[in-house]
N, C-alpha and C positions, 0 to 999 in steps of 0.2 A: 623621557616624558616632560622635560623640563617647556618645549614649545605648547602642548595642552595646556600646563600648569599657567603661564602666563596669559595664552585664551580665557581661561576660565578666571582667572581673577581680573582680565580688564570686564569682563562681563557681567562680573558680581558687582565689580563699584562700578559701573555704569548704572545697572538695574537697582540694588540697594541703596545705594548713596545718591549718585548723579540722576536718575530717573524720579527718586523717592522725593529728591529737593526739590524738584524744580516743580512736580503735581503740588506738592505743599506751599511754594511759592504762588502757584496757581490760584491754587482755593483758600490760602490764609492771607498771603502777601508776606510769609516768612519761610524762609526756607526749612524751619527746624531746627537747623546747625546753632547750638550754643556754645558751643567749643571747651577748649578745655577750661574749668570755671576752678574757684580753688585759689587760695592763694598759692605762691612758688612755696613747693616743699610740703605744704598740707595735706592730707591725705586724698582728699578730694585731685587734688591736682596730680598725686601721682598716680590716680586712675586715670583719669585720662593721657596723661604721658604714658603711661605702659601700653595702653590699649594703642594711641598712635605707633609707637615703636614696632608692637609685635605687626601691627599693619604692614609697614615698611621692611621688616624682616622676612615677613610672608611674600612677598612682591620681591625681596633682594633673593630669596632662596633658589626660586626657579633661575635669575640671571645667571648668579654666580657658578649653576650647574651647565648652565647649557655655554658659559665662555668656559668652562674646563676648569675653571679657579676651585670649586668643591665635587670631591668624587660622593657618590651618596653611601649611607650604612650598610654594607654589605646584608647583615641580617633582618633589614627592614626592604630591602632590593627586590621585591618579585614580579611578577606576573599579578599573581594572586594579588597582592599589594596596591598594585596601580590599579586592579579593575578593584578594589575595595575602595581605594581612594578616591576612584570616580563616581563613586556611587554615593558615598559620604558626602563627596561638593554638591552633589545636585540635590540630592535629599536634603543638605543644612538649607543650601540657594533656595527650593521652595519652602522650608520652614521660614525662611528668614521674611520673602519678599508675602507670603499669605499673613503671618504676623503685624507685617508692616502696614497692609492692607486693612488687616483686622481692629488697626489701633487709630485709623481715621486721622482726623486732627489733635487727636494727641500725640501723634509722632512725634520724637523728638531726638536730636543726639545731645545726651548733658543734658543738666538742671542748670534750671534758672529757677532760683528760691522764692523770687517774688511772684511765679507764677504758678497758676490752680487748673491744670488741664483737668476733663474727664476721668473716670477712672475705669478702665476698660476693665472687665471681666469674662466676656463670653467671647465665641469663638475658640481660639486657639489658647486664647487666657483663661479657660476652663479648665485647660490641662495639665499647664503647668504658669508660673506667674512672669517669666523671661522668655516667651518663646522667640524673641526674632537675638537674644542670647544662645539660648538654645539651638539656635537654627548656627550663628555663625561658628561656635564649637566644631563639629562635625566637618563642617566649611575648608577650619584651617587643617583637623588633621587629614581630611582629602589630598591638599593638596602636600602637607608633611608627606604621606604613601606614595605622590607622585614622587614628588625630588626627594627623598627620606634624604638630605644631609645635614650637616651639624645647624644650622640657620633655621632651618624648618622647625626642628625640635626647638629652639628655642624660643621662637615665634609662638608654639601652638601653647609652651610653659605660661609664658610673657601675658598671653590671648588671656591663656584662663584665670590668671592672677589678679587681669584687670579687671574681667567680669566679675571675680568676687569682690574687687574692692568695691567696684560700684556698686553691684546690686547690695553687697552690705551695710556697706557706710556712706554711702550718700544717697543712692534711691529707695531703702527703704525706710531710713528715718526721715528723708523726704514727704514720701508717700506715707508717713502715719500720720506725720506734723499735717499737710496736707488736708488729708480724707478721714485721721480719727480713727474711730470704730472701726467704717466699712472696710478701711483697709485688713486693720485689723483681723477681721473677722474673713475675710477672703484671702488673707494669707497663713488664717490657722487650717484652711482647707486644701489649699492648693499648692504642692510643690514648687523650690525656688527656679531648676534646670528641667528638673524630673518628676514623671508624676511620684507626689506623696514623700519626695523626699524635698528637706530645706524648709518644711511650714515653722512658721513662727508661733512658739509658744509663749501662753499668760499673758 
């Protein structure tokens, strides 16, 4: 399954990254991309290195299986497996790109501290407060189920570690310092991943 698995992820950064930039460069005159912000070593910074990393691991996984260099987990190996995986990429893929959608010109990759976007609530941010996080979860363990070998699992570890850093320690003491209250007050409602779970309390 390793030739789907690279199908499917030129398609996701084509549509999420590469299509989502350049509408944003269209209608704002920026593409979004703040990169990785943070000084070297900071916390800040090792979110987004991890988050790049697990990227490039995700994207190395399928190669290293389809030149024969990684056999995949026997016990993760199915039928069952691969069609659960494919259903997971395309379910995260439309979480990810309706979220992106939902978030207008506040899209953004990384903070930039000096700036004050919108603070989106509805849509898909009704349901929970990361959905196009939420959406790429799902994303990478798809394609983990396609190639299940050792790179994959570590990719989808790498993924989720960096979502928590970010969404912890830098977007949402962002988004308090930011927005105050309102934040506040829509994150004591609204789950971080999942509905109802992650709301921040007092």
């Amino acid at each position: 399954m390793a030739e789907p698995a690279l199908l499917f992820l030129a398609v996701y950064l084509l549509l999420a990254f590469g299509l989502r930039s350049v509408v944003m460069r269209i209608r704002t005159g920026s593409t979004g991309f703040k990169g990785i912000s943070g000084s070297p070593g900071s916390t800040e910074w090792w979110g987004g290195v991890l988050f790049a990393v697990a990227l490039a691991l995700g994207a190395l996984a399928p190669a290293l299986d389809l030149g024969g260099v990684l056999d995949p987990i026997d016990a993760l190996d199915s039928t069952f497996g691969h069609q659960a995986g494919t259903g997971l990429f395309f379910g995260g893929l439309a979480t990810t790109l309706v979220a992106q959608f939902a978030m207008g010109d506040s899209w953004r990759i990384g903070v930039d501290h000096q700036e004050k976007t919108e603070l989106v609530t509805d849509g898909p941010f009704q349901v929970v407060r990361n959905p196009i996080f939420a959406g790429m979860i799902p994303t990478s363990l798809g394609i983990a189920l396609l190639v299940p070998n050792v790179v994959a699992v570590v990719a989808v570890i790498l993924l989720f570690a960096a979502l928590e850093i970010q969404t912890r320690l830098v977007e949402e003491p962002y988004l308090l310092k930011a927005h105050g209250g309102s934040y506040r007050d829509y994150a004591s409602q609204v789950g971080r991943f999942l509905p109802l779970l992650g709301r921040l309390r007092g």
